[in-house]
C-alpha positions as CSV (number, residue, x, y, z in Angstrom):
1,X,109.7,93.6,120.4
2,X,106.6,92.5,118.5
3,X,106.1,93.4,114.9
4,X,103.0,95.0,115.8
5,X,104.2,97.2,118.5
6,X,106.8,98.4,116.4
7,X,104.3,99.5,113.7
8,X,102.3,101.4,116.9
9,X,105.5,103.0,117.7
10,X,106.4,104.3,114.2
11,X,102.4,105.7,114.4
12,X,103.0,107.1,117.3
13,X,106.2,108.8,117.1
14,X,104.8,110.4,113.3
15,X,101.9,111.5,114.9
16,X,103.5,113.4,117.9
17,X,105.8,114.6,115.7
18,X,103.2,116.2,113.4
19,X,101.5,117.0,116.2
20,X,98.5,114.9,116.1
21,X,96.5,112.9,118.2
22,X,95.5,109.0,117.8
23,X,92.2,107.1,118.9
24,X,92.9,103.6,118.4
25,X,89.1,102.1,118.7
26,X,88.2,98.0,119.1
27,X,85.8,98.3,116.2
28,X,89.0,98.4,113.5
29,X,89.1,102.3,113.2
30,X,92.1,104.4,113.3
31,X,91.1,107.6,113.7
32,X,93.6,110.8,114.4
33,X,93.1,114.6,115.0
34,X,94.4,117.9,114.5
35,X,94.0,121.5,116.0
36,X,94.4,123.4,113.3
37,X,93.4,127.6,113.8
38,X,90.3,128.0,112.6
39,X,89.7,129.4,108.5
40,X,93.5,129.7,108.2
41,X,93.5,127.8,104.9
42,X,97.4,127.1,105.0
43,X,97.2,125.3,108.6
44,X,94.6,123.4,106.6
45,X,96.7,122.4,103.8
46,X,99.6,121.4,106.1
47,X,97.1,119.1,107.7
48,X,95.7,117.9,104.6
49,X,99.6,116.9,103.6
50,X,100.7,115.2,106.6
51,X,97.6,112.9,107.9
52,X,98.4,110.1,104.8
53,X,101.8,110.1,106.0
54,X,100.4,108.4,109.5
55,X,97.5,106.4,108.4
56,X,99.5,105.2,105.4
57,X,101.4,103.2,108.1
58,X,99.1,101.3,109.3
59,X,98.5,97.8,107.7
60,X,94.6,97.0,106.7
61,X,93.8,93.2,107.7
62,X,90.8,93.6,105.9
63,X,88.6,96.0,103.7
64,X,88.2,99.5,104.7
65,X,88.7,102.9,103.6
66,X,89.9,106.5,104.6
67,X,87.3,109.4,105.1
68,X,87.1,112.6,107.0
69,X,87.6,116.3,106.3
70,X,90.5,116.3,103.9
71,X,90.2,118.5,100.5
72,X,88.6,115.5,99.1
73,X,85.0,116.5,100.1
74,X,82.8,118.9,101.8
75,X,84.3,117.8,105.4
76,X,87.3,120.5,104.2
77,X,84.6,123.5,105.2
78,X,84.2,121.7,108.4
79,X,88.2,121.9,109.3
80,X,88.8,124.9,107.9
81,X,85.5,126.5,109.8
82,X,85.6,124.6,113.0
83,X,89.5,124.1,113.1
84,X,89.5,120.6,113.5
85,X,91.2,118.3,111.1
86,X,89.9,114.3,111.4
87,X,90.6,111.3,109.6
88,X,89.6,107.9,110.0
89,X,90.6,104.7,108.8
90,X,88.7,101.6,109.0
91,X,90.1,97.8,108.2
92,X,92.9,97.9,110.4
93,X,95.5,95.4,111.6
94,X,93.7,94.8,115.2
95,X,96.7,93.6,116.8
96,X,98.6,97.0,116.1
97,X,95.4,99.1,117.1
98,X,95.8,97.2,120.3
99,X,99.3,97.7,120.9
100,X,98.5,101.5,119.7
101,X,95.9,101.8,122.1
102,X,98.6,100.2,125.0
103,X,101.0,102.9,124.1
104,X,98.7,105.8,123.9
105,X,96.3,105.1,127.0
């Protein structure tokens, strides 16, 4: 098995353990979502603990970042109002996104 695939597998198997769900997208972006119950601020907080603890595992071939609704910034009120927790991460390893994307499509 590939280097790569194993890295998607390890993604993967966080993520459905956690109980998110991965979008693996061609432009470089790893993005990943969670349905949290809306203004339940410890559902929030869960989410806010484990999303690093998927995205973290995926390698950056390039530069990029991490942004979405996280307590970092205003996109918390989003989450906790909407109930929908969402992460991105951009700079990714394209050969794992692609082996991602094989596993998860």
């Amino acid at each position: 098995m590939s280097k790569s695939k194993q890295i998607a597998l390890e993604i993967k198997a966080i993520a459905d353990l956690l109980g998110w769900s991965i979008c693996a997208e061609a432009n470089g972006i790893l993005t990943i979502t969670k349905w949290i119950r809306p203004n339940d601020n410890d559902a929030f907080v869960q989410a806010d603990g484990e999303y690093y603890s998927i995205l973290s595992r995926m390698p950056q071939s390039r530069p990029g970042s991490m942004w979405g609704t996280d307590g970092g910034g205003i996109g918390a009120l989003s989450a906790i109002k909407h109930g929908v927790f969402k992460m991105h991460k951009s700079g990714c390893n394209k050969n794992i996104l692609k082996a991602l994307k094989t596993i998860i499509d």
